[in-house]
C-alpha positions as CSV (number, residue, x, y, z in Angstrom):
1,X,-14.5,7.2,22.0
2,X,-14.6,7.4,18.1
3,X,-11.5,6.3,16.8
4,X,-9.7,5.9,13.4
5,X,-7.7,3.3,11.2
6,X,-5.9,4.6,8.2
7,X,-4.8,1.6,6.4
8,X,-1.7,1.0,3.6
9,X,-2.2,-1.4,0.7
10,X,0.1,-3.5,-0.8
11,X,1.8,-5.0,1.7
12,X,-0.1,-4.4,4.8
13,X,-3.9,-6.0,3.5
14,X,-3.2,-7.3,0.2
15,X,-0.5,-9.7,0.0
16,X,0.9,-7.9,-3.3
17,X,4.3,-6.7,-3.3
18,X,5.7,-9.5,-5.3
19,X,3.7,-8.1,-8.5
20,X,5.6,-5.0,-7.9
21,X,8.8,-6.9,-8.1
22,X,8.8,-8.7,-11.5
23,X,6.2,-6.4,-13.5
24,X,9.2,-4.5,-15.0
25,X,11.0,-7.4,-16.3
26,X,7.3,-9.4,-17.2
27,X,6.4,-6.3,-19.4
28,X,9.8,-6.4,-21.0
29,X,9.5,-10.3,-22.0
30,X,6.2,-10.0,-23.0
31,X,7.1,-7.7,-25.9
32,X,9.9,-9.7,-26.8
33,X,13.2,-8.5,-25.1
34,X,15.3,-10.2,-22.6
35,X,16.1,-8.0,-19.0
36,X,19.6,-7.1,-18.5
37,X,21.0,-7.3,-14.6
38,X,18.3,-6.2,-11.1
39,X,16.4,-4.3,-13.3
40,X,13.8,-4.4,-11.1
41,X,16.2,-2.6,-8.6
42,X,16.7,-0.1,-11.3
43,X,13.0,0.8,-11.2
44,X,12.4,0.5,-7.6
45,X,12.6,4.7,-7.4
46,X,10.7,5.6,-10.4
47,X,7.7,6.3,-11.8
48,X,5.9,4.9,-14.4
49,X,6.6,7.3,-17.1
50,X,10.4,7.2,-15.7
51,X,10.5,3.5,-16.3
52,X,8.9,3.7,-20.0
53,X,11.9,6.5,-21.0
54,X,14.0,4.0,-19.5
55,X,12.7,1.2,-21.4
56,X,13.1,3.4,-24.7
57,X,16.8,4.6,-24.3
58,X,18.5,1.4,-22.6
59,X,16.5,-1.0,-24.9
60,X,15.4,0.6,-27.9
61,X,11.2,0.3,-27.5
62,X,9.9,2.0,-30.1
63,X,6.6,1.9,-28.8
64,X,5.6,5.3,-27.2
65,X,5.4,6.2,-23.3
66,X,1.6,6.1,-23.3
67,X,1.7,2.6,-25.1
68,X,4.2,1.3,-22.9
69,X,2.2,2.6,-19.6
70,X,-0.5,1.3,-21.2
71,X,0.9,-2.1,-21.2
72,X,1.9,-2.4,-17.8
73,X,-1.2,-1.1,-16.5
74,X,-3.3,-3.7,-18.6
75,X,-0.7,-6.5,-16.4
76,X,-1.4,-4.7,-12.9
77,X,-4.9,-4.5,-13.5
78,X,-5.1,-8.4,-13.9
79,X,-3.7,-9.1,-11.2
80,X,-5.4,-6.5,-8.8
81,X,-8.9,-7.4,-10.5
82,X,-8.5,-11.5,-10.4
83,X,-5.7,-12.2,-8.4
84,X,-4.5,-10.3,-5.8
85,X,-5.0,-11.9,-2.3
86,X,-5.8,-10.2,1.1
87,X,-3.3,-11.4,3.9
88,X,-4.2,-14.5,5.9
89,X,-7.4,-12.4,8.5
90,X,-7.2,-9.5,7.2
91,X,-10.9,-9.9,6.2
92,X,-11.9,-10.5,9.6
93,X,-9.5,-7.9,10.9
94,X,-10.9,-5.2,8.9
95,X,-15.1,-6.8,10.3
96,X,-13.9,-6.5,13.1
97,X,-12.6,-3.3,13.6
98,X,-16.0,-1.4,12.1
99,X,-18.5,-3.7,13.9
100,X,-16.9,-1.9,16.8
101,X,-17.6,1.6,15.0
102,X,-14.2,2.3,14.2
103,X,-13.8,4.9,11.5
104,X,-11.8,3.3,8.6
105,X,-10.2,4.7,5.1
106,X,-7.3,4.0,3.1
107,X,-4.0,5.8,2.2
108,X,-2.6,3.8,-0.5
109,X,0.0,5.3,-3.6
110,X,-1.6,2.2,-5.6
111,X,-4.1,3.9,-8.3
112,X,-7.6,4.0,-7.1
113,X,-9.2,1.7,-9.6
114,X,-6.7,-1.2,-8.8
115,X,-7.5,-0.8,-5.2
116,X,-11.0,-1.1,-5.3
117,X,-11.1,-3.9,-8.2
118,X,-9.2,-5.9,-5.3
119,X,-10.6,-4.8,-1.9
120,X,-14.3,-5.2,-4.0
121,X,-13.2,-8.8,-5.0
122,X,-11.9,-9.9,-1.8
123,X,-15.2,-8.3,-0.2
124,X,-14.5,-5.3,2.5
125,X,-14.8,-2.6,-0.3
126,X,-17.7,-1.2,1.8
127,X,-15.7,-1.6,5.2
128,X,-14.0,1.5,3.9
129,X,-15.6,5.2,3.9
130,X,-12.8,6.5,1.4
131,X,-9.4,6.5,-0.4
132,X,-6.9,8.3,-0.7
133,X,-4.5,8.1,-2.8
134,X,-0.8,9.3,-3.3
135,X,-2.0,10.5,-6.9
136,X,-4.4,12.6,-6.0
137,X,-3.3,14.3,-3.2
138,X,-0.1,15.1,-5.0
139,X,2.2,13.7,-2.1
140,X,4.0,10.6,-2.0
141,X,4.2,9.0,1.6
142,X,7.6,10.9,2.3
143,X,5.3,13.4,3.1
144,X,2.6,13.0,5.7
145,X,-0.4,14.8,3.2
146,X,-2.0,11.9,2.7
147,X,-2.3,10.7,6.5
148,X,-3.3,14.6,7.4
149,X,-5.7,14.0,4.6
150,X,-7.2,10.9,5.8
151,X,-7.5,12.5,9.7
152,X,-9.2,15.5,8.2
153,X,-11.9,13.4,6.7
154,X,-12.2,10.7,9.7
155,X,-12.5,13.6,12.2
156,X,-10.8,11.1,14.6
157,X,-8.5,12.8,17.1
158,X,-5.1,12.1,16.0
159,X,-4.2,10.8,19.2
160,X,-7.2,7.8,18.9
161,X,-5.9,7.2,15.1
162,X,-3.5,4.4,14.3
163,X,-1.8,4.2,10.7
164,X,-1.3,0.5,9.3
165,X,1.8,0.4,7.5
166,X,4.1,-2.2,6.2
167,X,6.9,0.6,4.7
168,X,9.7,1.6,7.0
169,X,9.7,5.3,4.8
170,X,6.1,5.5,5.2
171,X,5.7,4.3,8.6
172,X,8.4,7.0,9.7
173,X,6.7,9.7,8.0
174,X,3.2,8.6,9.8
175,X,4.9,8.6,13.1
176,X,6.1,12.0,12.5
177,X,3.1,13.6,11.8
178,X,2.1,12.2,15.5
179,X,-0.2,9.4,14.1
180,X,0.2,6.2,16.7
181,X,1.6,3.1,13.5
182,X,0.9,-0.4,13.4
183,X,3.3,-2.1,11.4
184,X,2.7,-5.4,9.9
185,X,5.3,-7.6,8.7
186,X,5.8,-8.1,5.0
187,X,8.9,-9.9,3.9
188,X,9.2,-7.2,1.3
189,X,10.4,-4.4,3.4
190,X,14.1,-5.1,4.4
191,X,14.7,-2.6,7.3
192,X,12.3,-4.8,9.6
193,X,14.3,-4.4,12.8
194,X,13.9,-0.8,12.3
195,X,10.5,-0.7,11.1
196,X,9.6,-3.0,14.8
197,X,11.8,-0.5,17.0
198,X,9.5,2.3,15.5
199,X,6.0,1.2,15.5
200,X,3.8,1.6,18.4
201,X,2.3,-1.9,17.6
202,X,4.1,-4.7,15.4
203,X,1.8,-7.1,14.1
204,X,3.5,-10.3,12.3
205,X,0.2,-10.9,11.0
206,X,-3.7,-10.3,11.3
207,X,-4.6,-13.2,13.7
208,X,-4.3,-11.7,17.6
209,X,-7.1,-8.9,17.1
210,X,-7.4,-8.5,21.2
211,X,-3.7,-7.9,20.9
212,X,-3.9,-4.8,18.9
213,X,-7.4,-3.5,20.3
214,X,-6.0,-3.6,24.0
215,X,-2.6,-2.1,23.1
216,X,-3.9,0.4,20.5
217,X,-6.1,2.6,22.8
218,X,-4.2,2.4,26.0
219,X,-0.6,4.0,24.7
């Protein structure tokens, strides 16, 4: 049997979401204005270039869209490249899983070059035969290109091929497409009930592998 992992990101082996929360309001301070309300909230939905107009019309920056991206890239890229942690055994998770010969890749909407400053530094870079990534492929994970992507290039049957996700959307969207889902707990994702009731496997963390390996290729 060859089988397949397509792993998430943030969230499922980086313990990372939290950057995600605060770099709006972090960017703002840092070039000297105060955040008004949940802006973070406000951002949740767009995109970077979103959040820069935003930034422009709600708080008069005059620095330009490409400066501002600029400048909150240069804060995620710290954080990716020195400080971004994997979850508690995911390390050994991930060993685990290709010293059995299990095909592995991720699907990530993180920019490539974050990823692999972090999964390099936190040493299972080389676990991985490719990313994909949300950017490139031109789908976000509302859409299941990126997972059909991913299959294409494992050659797994979809059947022996389990997406790791920590997102209720994305995890829905991965079940959809037929794709048996892991979901691992992050505190991050609010609809965890739901996101439990869906999975074919819920992991609250990384340390039971004989618990996923048994249950994973007998459903």
């Amino acid at each position: 049997m060859t089988a397949g992992v397509i792993f998430d990101v943030d969230g499922t082996l980086l313990d990372s979401m939290s950057i995600w929360d605060t770099v709006g309001e972090d960017y703002l301070r840092s070039i000297g204005y105060r955040p008004r309300g949940n802006l973070n909230e406000v951002f949740k939905n767009m995109s970077l270039d979103q959040a820069a107009r935003y930034y422009q019309a709600e708080y008069g920056v005059a620095l330009s869209v490409e400066e501002i991206t600029a400048g909150v890239n240069a804060m995620l890229e710290d954080f990716y490249r020195h400080r971004a942690p994997l979850k508690p055994g995911a390390g050994e998770f991930v060993e685990e899983l290709s010293r059995r010969g299990v095909r592995l890749c991720i699907a990530t909407a993180t920019d490539r070059y974050l990823v692999e400053a972090a999964l390099e530094r936190c040493g299972v870079l080389s676990r991985f035969e490719r990313i994909f990534t949300c950017g490139e492929v031109g789908h976000g994970k509302d859409e299941p290109d990126i997972f059909e992507a991913a299959l294409r290039f494992l050659g797994t049957e979809r059947s022996k091929t389990v997406v790791f996700e920590d997102a209720l959307y994305a995890a829905r969207t991965a079940k959809r497409a037929g794709f048996k889902v892991a979901a691992v707990y992050d505190s991050h994702e609010r609809g965890q009930e739901a996101l439990k009731a869906l999975a074919d496997i819920y992991l609250v963390d990384f340390s039971d592998f004989d618990f996923f390996w048994k249950l994973a290729w007998a459903l």
